[in-house]
Backbone as JSON Lines, residues from 0, in Angstrom:
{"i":0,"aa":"X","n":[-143.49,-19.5,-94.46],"ca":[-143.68,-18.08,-94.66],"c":[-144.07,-17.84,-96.12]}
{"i":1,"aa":"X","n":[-145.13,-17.05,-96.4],"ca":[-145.78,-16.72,-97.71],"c":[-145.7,-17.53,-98.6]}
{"i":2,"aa":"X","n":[-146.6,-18.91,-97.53],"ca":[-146.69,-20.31,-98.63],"c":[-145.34,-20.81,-99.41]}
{"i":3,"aa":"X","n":[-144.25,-20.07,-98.58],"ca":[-142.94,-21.29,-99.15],"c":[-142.34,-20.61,-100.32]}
{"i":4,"aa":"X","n":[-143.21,-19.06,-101.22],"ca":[-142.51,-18.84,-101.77],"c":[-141.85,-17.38,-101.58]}
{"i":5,"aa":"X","n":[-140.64,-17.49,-101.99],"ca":[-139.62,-16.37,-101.64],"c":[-139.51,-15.59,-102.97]}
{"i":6,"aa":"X","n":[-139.4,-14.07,-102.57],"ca":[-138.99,-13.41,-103.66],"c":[-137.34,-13.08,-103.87]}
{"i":7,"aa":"X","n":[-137.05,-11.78,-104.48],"ca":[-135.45,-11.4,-104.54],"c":[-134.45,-11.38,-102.92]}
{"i":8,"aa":"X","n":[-133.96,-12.22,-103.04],"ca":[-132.8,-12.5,-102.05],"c":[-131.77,-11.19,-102.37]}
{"i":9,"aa":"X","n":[-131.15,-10.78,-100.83],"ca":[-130.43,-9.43,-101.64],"c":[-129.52,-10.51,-101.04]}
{"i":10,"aa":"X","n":[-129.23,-10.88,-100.06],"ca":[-128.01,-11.77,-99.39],"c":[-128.52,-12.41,-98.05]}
{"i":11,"aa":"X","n":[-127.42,-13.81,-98.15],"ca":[-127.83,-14.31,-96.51],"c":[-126.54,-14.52,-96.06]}
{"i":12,"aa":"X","n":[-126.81,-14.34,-94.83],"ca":[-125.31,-14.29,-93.8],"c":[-125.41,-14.81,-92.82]}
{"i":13,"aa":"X","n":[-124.41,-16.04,-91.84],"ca":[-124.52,-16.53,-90.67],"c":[-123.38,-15.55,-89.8]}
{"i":14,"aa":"X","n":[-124.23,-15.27,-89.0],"ca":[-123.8,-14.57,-87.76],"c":[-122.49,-15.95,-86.62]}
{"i":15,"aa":"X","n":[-121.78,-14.59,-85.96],"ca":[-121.03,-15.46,-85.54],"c":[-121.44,-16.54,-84.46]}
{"i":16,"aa":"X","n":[-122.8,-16.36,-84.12],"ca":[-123.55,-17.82,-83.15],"c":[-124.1,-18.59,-84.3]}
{"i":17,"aa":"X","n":[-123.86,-18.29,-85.19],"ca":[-124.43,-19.43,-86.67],"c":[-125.59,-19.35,-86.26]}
{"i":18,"aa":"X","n":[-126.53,-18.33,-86.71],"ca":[-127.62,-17.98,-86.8],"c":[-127.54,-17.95,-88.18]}
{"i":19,"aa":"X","n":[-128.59,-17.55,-88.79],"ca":[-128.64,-17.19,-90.33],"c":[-129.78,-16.15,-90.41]}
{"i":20,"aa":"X","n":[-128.98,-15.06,-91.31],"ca":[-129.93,-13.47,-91.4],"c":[-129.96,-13.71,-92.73]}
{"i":21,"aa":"X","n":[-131.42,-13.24,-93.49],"ca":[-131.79,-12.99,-94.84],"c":[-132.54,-11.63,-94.77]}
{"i":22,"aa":"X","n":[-131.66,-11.28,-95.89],"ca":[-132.22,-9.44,-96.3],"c":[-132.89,-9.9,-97.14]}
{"i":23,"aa":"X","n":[-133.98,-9.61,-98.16],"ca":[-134.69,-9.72,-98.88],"c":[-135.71,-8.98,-99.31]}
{"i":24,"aa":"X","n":[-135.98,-8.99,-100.09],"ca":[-137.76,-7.9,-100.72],"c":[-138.87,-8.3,-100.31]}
{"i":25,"aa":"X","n":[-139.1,-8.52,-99.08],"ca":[-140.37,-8.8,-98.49],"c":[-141.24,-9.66,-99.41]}
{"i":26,"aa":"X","n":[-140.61,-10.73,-99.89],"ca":[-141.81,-11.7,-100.6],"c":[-142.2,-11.66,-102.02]}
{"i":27,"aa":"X","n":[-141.61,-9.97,-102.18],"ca":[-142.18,-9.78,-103.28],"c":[-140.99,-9.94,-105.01]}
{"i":28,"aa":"X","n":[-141.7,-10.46,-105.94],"ca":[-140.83,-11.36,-107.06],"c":[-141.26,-10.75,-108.25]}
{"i":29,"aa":"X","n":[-142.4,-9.27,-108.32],"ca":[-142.43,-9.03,-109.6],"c":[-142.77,-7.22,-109.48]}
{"i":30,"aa":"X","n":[-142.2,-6.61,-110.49],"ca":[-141.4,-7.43,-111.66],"c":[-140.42,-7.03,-111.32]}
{"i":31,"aa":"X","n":[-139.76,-9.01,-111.78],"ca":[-138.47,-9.23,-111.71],"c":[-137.15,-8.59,-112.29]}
{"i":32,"aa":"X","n":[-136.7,-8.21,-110.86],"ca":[-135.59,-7.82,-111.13],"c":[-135.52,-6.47,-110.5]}
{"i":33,"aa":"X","n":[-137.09,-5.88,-109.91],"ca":[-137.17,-4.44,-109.57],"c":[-138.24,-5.03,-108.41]}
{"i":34,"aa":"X","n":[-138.44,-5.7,-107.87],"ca":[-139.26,-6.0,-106.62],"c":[-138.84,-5.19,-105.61]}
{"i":35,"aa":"X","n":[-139.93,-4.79,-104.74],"ca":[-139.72,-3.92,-103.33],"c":[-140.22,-4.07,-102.28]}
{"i":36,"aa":"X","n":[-140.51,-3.14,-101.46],"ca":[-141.36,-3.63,-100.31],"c":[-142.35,-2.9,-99.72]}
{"i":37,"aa":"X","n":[-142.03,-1.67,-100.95],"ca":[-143.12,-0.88,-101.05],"c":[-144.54,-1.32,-100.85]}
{"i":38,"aa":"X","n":[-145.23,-1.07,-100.2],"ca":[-146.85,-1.25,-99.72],"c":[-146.98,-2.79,-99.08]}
{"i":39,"aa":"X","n":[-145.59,-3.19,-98.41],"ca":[-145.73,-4.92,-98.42],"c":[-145.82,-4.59,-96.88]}
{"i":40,"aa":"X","n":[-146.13,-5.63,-96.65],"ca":[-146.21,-5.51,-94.57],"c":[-145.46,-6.34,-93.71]}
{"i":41,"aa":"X","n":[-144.26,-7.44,-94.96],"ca":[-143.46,-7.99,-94.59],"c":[-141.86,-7.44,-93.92]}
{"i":42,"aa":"X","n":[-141.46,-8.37,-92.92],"ca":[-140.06,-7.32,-92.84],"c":[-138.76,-7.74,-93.69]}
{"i":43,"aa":"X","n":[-138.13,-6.89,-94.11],"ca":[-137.38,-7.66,-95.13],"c":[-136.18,-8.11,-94.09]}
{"i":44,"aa":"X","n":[-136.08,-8.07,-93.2],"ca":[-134.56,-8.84,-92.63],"c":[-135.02,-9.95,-91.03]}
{"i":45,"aa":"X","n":[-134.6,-10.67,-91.52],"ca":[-134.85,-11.87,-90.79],"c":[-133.37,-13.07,-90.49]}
{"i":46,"aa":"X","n":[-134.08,-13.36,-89.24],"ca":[-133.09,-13.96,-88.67],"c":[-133.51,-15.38,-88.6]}
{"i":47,"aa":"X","n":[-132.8,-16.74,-88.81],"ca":[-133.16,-18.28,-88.28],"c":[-132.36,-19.0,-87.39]}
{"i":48,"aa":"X","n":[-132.85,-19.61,-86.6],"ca":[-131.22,-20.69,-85.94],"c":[-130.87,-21.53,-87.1]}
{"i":49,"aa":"X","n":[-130.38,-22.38,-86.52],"ca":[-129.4,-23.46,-87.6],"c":[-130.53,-24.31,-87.71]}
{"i":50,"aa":"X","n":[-131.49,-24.37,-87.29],"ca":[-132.93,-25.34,-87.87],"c":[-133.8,-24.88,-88.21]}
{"i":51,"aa":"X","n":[-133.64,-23.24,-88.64],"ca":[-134.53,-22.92,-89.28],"c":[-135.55,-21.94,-88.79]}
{"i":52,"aa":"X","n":[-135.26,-22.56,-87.42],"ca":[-136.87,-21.43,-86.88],"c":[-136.59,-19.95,-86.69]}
{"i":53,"aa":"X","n":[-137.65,-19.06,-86.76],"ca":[-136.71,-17.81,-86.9],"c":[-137.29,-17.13,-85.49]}
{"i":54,"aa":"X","n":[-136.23,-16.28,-85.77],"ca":[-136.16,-15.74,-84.25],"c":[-136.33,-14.22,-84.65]}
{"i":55,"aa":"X","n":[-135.99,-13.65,-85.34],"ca":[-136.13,-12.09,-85.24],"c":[-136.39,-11.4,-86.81]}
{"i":56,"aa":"X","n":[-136.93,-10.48,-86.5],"ca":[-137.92,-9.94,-87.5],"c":[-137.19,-8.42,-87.23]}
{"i":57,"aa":"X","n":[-136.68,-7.86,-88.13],"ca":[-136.49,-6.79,-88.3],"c":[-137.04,-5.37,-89.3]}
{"i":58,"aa":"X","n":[-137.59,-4.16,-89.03],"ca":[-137.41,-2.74,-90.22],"c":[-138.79,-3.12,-91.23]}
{"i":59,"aa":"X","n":[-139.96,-3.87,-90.4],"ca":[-141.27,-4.03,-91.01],"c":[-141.51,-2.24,-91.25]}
{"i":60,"aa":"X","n":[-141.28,-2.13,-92.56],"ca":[-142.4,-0.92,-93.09],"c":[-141.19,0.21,-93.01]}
{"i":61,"aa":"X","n":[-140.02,-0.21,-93.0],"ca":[-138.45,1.4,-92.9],"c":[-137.98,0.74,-94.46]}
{"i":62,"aa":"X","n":[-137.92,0.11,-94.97],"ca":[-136.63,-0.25,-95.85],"c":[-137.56,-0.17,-97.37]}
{"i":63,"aa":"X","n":[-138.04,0.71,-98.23],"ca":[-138.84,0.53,-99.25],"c":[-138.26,-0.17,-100.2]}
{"i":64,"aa":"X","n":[-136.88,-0.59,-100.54],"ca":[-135.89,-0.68,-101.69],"c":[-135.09,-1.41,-100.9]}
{"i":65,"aa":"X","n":[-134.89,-2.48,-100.5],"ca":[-133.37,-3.23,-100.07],"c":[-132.67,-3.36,-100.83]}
{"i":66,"aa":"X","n":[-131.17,-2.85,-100.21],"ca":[-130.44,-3.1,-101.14],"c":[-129.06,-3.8,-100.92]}
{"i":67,"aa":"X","n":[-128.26,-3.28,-100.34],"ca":[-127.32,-4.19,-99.24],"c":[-127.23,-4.72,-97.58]}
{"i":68,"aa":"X","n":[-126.9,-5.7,-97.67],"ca":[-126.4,-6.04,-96.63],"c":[-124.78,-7.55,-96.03]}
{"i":69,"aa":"X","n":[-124.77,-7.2,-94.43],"ca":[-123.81,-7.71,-94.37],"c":[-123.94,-8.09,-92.67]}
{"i":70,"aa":"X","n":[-123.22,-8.84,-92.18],"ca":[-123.04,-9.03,-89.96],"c":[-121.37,-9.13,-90.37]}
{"i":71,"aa":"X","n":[-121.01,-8.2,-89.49],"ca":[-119.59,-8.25,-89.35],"c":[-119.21,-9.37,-88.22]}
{"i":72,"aa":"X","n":[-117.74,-9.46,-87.86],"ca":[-117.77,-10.52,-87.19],"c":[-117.91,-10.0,-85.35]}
{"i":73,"aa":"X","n":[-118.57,-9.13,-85.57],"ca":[-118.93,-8.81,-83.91],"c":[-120.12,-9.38,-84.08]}
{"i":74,"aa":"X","n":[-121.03,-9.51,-85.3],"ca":[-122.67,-9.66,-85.13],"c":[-123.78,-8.45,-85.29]}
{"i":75,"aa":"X","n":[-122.74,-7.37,-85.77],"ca":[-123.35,-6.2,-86.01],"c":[-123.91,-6.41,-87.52]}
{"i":76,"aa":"X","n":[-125.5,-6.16,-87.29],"ca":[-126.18,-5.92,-88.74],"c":[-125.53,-4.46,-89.91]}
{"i":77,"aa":"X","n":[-125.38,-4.63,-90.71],"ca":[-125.59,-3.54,-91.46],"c":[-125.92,-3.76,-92.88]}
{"i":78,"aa":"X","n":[-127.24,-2.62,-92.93],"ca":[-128.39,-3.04,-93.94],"c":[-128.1,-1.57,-95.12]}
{"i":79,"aa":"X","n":[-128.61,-1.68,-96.2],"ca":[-129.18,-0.1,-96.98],"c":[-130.32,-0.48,-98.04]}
{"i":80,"aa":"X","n":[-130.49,0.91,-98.02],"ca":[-131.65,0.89,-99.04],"c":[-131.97,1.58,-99.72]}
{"i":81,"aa":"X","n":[-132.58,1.89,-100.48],"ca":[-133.05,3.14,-101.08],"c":[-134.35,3.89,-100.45]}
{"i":82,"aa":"X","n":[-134.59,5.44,-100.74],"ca":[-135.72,5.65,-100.08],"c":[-136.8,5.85,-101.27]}
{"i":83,"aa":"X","n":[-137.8,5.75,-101.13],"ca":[-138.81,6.05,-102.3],"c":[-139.72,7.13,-102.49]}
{"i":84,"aa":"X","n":[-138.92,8.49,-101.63],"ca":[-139.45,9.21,-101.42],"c":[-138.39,10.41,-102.64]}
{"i":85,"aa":"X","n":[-138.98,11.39,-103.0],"ca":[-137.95,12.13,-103.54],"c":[-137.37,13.26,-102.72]}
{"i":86,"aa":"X","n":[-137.45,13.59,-101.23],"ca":[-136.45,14.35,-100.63],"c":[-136.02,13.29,-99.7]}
{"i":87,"aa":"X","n":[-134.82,13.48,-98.2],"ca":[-134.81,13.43,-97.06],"c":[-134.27,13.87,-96.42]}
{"i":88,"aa":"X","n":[-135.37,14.63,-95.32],"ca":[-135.49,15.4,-94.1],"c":[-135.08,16.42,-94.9]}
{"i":89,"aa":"X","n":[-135.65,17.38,-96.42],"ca":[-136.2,18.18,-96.84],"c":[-134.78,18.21,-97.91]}
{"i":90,"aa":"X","n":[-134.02,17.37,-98.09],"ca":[-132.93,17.52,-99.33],"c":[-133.34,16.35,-100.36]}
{"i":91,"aa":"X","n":[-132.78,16.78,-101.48],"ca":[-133.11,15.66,-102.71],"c":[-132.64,14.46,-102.11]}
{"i":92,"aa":"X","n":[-133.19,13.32,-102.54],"ca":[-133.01,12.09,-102.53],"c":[-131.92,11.75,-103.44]}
């Protein structure tokens, strides 16, 4: 995936089937330290088995700003982000 190189990791987590989920900035590494995913077409949350291959692709083009995440031990995702908009659904951001 994007020639092997990875940008800002927000966190990775194995799910309780030992899967492995990575939140991340869609690839993107500059500038460092403020990368986003703004205008990127990557999805920032992704899923692998235990060898790697990935299985699920999540929130291509919802998450402009990743920022946390976590799988509780049911396997429930929970992601945040920032929005890059300055209202939402017509209140300040």
């Amino acid at each position: 995936m994007n020639g092997g190189h990875w940008g800002e990791l927000i966190k990775s987590r194995i799910d309780p089937q030992g899967n492995i989920w990575v939140f991340h900035r869609c690839f993107q590494h500059e500038p460092a330290g403020y990368a986003t995913c703004v205008g990127r077409t990557e999805p920032p949350d992704l899923e692998f088995d235990p060898l790697g291959k990935l299985l699920t692709e999540l929130w291509r083009g919802s998450v402009p700003f990743p920022h946390g995440f976590t799988v509780d031990a049911q396997g429930n995702i929970w992601a945040s982000g920032r929005n890059k908009d300055e209202t939402v659904l017509g209140m300040s951001a």
